[in-house]
N, C-alpha and C positions, 0 to 999 in steps of 0.2 A: 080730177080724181088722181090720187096717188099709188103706184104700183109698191108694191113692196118688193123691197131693195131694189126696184129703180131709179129714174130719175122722175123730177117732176115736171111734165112739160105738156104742149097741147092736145086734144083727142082730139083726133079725125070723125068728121059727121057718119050716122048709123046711114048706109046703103040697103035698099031691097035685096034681098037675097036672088029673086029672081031677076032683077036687072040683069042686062046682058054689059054692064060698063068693068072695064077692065081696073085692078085694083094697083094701087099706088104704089108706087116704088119706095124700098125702105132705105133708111138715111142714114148712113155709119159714121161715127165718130172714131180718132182718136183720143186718147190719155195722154197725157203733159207728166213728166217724174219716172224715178226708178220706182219698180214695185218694192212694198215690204220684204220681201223675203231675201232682197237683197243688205236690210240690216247687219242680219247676222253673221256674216262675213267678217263685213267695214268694224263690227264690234271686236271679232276675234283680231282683226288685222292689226288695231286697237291697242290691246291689251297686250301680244305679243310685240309689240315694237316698246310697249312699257315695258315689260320685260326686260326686254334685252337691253334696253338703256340703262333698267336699274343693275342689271349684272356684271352691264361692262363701267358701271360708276362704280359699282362697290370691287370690282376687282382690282388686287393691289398688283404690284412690280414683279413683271420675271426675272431670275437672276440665276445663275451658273454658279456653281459649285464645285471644283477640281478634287478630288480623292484621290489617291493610290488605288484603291480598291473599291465594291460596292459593296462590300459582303454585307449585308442585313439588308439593303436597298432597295423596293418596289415600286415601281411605278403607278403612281394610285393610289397607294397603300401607306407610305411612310412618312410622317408627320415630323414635321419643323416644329418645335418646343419653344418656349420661354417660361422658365417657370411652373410647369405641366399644361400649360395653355398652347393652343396650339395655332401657330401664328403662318403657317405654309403645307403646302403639301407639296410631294415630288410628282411633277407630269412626267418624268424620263431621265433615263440613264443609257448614255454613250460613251463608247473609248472614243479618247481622244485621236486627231487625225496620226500623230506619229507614235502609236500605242505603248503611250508611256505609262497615263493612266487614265482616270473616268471622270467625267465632266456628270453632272446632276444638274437636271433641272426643275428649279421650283417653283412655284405660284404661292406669291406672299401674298396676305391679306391685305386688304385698306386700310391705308394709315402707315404703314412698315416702311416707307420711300425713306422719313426721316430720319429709321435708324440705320439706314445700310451705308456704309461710310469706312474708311480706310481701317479704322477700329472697330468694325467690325468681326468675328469670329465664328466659325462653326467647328461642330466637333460631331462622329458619329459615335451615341450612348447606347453602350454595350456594360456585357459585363468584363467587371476587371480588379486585377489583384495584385496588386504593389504594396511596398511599406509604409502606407498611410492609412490603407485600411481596403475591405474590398466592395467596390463602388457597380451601380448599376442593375442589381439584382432584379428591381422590376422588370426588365425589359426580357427575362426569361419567358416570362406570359405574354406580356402585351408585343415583344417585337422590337427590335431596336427602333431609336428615331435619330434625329440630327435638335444636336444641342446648339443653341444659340445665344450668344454672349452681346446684346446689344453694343454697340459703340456711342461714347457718348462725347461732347463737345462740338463743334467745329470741326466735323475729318470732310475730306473731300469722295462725294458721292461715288457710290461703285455699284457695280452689276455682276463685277466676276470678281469672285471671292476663292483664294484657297483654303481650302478646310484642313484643320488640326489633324493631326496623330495620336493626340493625347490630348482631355481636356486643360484648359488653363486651371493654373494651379488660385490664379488669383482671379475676380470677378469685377467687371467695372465697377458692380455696384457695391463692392467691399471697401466700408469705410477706413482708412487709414491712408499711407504714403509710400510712395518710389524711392530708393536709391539704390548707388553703386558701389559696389567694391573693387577696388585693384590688387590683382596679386601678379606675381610671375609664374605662380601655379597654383594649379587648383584644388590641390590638397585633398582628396577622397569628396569633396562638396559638389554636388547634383542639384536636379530642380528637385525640390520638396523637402529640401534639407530644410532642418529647424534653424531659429532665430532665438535663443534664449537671454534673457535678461533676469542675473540672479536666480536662476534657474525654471525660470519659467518661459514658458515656449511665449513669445508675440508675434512673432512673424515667419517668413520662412524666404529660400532661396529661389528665385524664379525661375533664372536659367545661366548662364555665360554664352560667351563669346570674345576671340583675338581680336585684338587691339590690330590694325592694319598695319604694322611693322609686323606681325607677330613677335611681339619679343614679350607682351603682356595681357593679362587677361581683366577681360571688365565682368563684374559679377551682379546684376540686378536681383537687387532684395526689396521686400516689401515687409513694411511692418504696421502692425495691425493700430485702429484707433482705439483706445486714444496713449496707447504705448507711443507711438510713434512722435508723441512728444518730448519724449526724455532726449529723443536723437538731438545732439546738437554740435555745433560747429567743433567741440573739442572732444566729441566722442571717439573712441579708442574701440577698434574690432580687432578678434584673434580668430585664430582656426581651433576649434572643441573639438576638432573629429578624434573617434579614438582614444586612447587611454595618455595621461601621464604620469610617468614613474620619474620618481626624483629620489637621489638618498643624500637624507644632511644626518645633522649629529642624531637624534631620534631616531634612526633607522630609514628605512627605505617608505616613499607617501608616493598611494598613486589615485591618482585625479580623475574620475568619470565625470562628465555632467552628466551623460544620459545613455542609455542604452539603444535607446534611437540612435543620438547619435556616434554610436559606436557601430550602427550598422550601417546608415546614411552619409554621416557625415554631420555637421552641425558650426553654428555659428554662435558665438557669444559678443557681450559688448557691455562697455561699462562708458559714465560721465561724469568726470574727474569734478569735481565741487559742488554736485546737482543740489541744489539746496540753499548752498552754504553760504557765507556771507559773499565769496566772490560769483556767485551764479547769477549773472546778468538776465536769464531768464526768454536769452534768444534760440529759437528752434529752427534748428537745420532746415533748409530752402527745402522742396523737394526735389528729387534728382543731382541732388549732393554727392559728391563722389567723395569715400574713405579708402585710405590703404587699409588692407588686409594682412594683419601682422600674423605671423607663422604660431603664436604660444602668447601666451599672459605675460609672461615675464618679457617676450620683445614688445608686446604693446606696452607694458608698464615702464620697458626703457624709451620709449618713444618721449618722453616730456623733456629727455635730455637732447634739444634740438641743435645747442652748437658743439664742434669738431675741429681740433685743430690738430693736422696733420704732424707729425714729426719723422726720422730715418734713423735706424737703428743698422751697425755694419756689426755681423756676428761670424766669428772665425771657426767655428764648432762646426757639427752636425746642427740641422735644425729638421731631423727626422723628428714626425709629430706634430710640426708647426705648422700651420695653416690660414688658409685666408676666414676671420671670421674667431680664432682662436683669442682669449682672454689678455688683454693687459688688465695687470693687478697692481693696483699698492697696499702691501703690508696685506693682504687679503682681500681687498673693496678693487671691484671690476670698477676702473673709470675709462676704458676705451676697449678696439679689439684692433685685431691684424688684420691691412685691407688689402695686400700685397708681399708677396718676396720671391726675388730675383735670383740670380746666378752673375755675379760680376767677375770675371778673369780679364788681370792684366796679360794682355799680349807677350810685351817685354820681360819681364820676370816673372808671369806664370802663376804668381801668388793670384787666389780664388778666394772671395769675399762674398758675400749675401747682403744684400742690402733688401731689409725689412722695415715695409713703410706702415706707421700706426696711425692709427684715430684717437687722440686722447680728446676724451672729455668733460670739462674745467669745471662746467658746476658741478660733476660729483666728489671735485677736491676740497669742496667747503666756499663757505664762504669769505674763507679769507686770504681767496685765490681771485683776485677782480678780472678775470679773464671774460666773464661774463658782458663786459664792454666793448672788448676789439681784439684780435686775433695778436698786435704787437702787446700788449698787455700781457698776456698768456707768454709770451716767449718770453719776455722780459722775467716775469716772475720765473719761468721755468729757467733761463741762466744762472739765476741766485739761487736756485737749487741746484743745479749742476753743481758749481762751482761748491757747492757746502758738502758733494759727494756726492748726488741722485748719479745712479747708475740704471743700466737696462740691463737684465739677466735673465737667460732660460731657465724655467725651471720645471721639474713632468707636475701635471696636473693631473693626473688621472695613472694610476698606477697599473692597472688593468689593460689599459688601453695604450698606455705610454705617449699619450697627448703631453704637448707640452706647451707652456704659455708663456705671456714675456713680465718679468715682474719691475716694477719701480720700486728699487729700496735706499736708502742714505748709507755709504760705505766710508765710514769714518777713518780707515785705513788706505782709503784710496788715494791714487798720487792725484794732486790739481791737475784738472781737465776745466774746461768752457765749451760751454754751446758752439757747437760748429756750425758759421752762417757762410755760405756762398754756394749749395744747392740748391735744389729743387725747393728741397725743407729744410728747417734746420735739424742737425743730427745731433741725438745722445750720445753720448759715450758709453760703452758697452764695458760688461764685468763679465770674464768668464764664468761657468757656473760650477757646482760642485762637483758633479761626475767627470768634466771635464779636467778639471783641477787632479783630480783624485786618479782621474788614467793618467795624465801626463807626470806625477807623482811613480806612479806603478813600472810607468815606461822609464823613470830615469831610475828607480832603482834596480831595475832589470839591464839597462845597461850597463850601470857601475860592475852589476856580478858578475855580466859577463867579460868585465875588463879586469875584474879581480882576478890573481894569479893561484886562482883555486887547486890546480896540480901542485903545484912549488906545498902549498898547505898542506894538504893530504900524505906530503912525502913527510913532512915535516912534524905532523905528529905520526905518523907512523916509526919516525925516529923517537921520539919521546918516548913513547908505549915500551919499544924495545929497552932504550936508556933505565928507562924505571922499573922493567921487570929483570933488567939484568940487576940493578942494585936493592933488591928489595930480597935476590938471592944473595948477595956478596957475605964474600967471610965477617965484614965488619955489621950487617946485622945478627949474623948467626951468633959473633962473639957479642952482642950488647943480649941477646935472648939467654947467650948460655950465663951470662954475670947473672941477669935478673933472676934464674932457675937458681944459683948460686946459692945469691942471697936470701931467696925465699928457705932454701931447706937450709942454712944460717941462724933465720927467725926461728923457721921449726924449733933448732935444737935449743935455742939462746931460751924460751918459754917454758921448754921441759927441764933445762939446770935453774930455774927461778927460786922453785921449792928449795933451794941448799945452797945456793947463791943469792946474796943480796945486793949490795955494792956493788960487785964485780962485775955482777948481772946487769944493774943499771946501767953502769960504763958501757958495758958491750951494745946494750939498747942503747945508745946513744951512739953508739959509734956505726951499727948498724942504721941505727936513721939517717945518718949524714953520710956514710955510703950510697944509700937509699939514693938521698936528694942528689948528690955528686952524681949519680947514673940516670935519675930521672933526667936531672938538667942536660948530660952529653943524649941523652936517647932525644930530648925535646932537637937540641942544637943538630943532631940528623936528620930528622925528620924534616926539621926547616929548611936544611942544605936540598932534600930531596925535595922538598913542597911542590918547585916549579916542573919537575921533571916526571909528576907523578899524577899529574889531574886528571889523567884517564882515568888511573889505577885507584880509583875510589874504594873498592870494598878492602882492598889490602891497606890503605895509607886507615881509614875507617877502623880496622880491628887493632891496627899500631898504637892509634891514640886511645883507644878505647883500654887496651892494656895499661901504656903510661899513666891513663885513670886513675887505675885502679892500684897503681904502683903509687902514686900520690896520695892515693887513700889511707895504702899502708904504713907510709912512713909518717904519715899526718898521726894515724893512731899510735903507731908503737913512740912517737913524740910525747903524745899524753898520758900514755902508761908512763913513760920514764919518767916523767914532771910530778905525773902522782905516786910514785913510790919515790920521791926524795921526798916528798910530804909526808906519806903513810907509809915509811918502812916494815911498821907489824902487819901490813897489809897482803904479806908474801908469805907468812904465819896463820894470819886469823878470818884473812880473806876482805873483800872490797865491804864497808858499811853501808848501809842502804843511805 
């Protein structure tokens, strides 16, 4: 018989109830195993140990993060970015032990180990407003986060990181290329200055930093793809920051590229044959280093790469001259000033300047072959000398009273030759005009002053007196009282005309040769006085001016007389027309 839910096993035979036999002892078993109910546990125990394995597999790297500050920073709350994806969170924010600043701690995802590396970056995005525009506006609502700039390459693994101040200007994953600039200064140019090419923006300025001598600065630029092919081994950079003013014959030209960068600062760049039949079609390595040339016009002087020194001794002032100032021929800049001295002889005292130049040979043509070796160049420069090149100051700048040294042929100059057993070899120097023209001034101011200017002044002041004492004397007063004489003579000789004919004529005649006889002795005083009288201008002036007119008279009362021995009825019937 089977019990329900027991087991199955033997019955004990039925006994009389009223038997007096005592009843059988009962027979306990145990059970072998854990009960069910102990399942439930071992399942959770289970399940939580999966768990936890899969949460400590999928969690990624913790790493430190150094700030200045925390300011937007929560613990729990602040999210690690890539892209708006969100690649960590911060577990904690501590000052650092010498509280300088804050260390961050973060919990990156799985997977992220690969990108943390020496090139890696963080930045914390906020809002912010600089001259490129104003950046971060989301994070008004949702909260600042920390920005992260992957590293990519081969960098060696890291765990502590310093975090930016400002984001990076450039992205690893921005396609284009690195380089450097060299200047000796920085010229108004910052990080985020523009990069223009023909006037459009490709790239921009990263950052700088001194060169470990500090005597120079290295500029990292980045230029965008696929601009960043134009860069090549013979590209030429200038400094655009700012305005330039230049005045030629046209008047005055001034220069913007941009208005950016006139506030920024800015970089321009140009590649001298990009195209053309000589453009070999090779693109700058990256991380190429260029000089940074100060203007357009010093980068455009750049292709003139040889120099050959020469010494110029100038006896003048050279106020105005300077290191960096113009050598000219005939107007064409072919070098500049790269030095001048102060030389005084000990011994005699005499003070000289020696001015050392840069002249450079290919801007004299090509039919100066200096472009092969430095003795070339001197050579041909002797046979100039020698035909008259001289070196002379002259102001270049009227305003400013800048002065420059010019190279001209002086066809009057004595034979000179290239002076060799210096440093360099020297020109021979021409004084210039101002100089010329003072030493001119100064010696005729010494002459006057060695002129015996008293002895003179006494000297005419005798004259003066001489000539107004004879210009009173009896012998002009008697040649004035003849001339009065003779005139009221004329008078009367006119009014007996009418009743004298002949007799009339004689007297007109004899009166003219009076006349002339008194003109000529008054002319012969006057000339005696001529020398004695050159002050006395208005009186010697009205003397001659009377003789004039005394010459006048006798001139016509000649042709009266001539025409009445012609027309005798003519003192009767009067002149016919």
């Amino acid at each position: 018989m089977r019990r329900p839910g027991g087991r199955i096993g033997r019955i004990p035979p039925m006994t009389d109830p009223n038997s007096t036999a005592e009843p059988a002892s009962p027979v306990i078993r145990r059970r072998r195993g854990l009960p069910l109910i102990w399942l439930v546990p071992l399942v959770a125990a289970l399940i939580g140990g999966w768990l936890a394995w899969r949460t400590l597999n999928e969690r990624g790297p913790t790493i430190t993060i150094t700030f200045d500050t925390a300011e937007g920073l929560e613990p729990g709350k602040t999210r690690v970015r890539y892209r708006d994806v969100d690649v960590g969170t911060v577990q904690g924010v501590a000052v650092s032990p010498d509280l300088s600043n804050v260390i961050v701690t973060v919990r990156m995802v799985k997977g992220a180990a690969s990108y943390l590396n020496d090139r890696t970056s963080f930045w914390v995005v906020k809002p912010r407003l600089g001259f490129g525009g104003v950046s971060g506006l989301g994070t008004l609502v949702s909260g600042a986060y920390i920005g992260m700039d992957p590293g990519t390459g081969n960098g060696e693994a890291l765990t502590a990181f310093r975090g930016l101040e400002e984001p990076p200007l450039i992205r690893s994953s921005s396609p284009g290329r690195r380089f450097a600039l060299r200047a000796d200064r920085l010229g108004g140019l910052g990080p985020g200055a523009p990069i223009y090419y023909r006037g459009i923006q490709v790239g921009e300025v990263v950052g700088y930093e001194f060169s470990q001598d500090w005597q120079s600065l290295t500029i990292p630029v980045f230029i965008h793809a696929p601009y960043d092919r134009i860069v090549r081994p013979n590209t030429r950079f200038w400094n655009a920051s700012g305005l330039s003013v230049s005045i030629g014959p046209e008047g005055p030209t001034v220069a913007l590229e941009s208005l950016q960068s006139l506030a920024t600062g800015g970089v321009s760049f140009e590649t001298p044959g990009l195209g053309g039949p000589g453009d070999g079609g090779e693109i700058a390595a990256e991380g190429t280093a260029f000089p940074l040339y100060e203007s357009r016009n010093a980068a455009s002087d750049a292709r003139f790469t040889r120099r050959v020194p020469f010494l110029v001794h100038f006896d003048g002032s050279v106020r105005g001259l300077h290191p960096g100032s113009a050598v000219e021929f005939r107007g064409i800049r072919v070098g500049e000033v790269t030095d001048i001295r102060l030389d005084v002889d000990p011994v005699t005292g005499e003070a000289r300047i020696p001015v050392t130049l840069n002249i450079e040979p290919e801007r004299l043509g090509s039919d100066l072959p200096a472009a092969h070796d430095t003795e070339t160049a001197y050579a041909r420069m002797r046979v100039l000398v020698e035909q008259g090149l001289r070196a002379q100051l002259r102001t270049g700048n009227l305003l400013t009273g800048e002065l420059i040294v010019t190279l001209d042929l002086f066809s009057d100059a004595p034979k000179e030759t290239l002076i060799s057993g210096g440093p360099y070899p020297e020109l021979p120097s021409q004084p210039n005009v101002l100089d010329t023209a003072t030493k001119t001034a100064t010696d005729l101011m010494n002459e006057l002053a060695r002129a015996p200017i008293a002895e003179t002044v006494v000297e005419l002041r005798s004259t003066i007196q001489k000539a107004g004492a004879l210009i009173g004397s009896p012998e002009i007063a008697q040649a004035i009282g003849s001339l009065s004489r003779s005139l009221a003579e004329l008078e009367k000789t006119t009014q007996a005309l009418g009743s004298e004919g002949e007799p009339t004529i004689r007297a007109l005649r004899d009166v003219a040769e009076n006349t002339s006889k008194l003109v000529r002795q008054a002319e012969k005083t006057l000339s005696s006085t001529d020398g004695l009288v050159n002050s006395s201008r208005p009186a010697v002036s009205d003397l001659q001016g009377l003789v004039r007119e005394l010459t006048a008279a006798a001139r016509s009362i000649r042709g009266l007389t001539d025409y009445l021995e012609r027309h005798p009825e003519a003192l009767i019937r009067g002149k016919r027309g």
